[in-house]
C-alpha positions in Angstrom: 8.9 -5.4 -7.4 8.7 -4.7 -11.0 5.2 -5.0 -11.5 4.6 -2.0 -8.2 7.1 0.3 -9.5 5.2 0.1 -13.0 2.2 2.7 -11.2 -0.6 3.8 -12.9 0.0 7.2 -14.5 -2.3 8.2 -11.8 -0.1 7.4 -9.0 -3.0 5.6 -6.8 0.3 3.3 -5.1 1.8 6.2 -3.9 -1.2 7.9 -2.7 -2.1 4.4 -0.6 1.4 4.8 0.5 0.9 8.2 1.3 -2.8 7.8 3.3 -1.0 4.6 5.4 1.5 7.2 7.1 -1.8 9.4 8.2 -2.2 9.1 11.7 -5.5 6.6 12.2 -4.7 4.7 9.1 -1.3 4.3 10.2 -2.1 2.8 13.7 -5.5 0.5 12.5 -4.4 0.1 8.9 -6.6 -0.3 6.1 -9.1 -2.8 4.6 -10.0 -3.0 0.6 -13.4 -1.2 1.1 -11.7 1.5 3.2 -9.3 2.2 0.5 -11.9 1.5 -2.6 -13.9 4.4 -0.8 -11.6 6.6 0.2 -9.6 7.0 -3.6 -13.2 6.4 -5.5 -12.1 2.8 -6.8 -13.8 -0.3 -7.8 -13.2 -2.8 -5.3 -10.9 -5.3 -7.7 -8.7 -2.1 -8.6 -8.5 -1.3 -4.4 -7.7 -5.0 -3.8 -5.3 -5.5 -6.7 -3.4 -2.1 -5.6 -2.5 -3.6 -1.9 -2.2 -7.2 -2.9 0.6 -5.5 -5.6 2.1 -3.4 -2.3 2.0 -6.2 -0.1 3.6 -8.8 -2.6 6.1 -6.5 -2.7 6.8 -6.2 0.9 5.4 -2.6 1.1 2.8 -3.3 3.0 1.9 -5.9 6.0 -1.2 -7.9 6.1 -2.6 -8.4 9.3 -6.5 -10.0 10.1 -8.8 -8.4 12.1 -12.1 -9.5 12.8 -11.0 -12.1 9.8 -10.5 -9.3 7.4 -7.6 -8.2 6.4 -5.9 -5.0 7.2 -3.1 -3.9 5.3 -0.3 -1.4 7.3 2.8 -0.1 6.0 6.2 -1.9 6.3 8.3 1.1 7.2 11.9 -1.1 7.3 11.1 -2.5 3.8 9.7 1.5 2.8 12.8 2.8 3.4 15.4 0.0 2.1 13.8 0.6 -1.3 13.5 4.6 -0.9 17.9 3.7 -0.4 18.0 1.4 -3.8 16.7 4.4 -5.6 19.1 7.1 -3.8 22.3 4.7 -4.7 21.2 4.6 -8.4 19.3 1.4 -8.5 
């Protein structure tokens, strides 16, 4: 967890985040080239961002068509989001 909630000053993490709760991306997920193309990243940075939200337990990985598809984990979402409101 410590190494996700060190974001870029750019807050690409939260933007992912953000884009996963979009209806279509919420309800298909997202793959590494999906998300390189939509935020204008290299492929590494894309993959490195969800394999940090997803080690994390932010997001869930699920294969389709043997790529993987990352969705968010809403349960694990909001027991962080109540960490931070008790003071964590």
């Amino acid at each position: 967890m410590d190494t996700v909630l060190r974001t870029p000053a750019d807050g690409t993490r939260l933007r992912i985040l953000a884009w996963l709760k979009e209806p279509g991306a919420a309800e298909r997920g997202a793959t590494v080239d999906a998300v390189a193309t939509r935020f204008a990243l290299p492929h590494a940075v894309a993959r490195t961002h969800l394999r940090l939200l997803a080690a994390a337990g932010l997001l869930r990985t699920g294969h389709v068509a043997g790529r993987p598809h990352y969705r968010r984990d809403e349960a694990r979402i909001a027991e962080v989001a109540r960490m931070f409101e008790k003071g964590w």
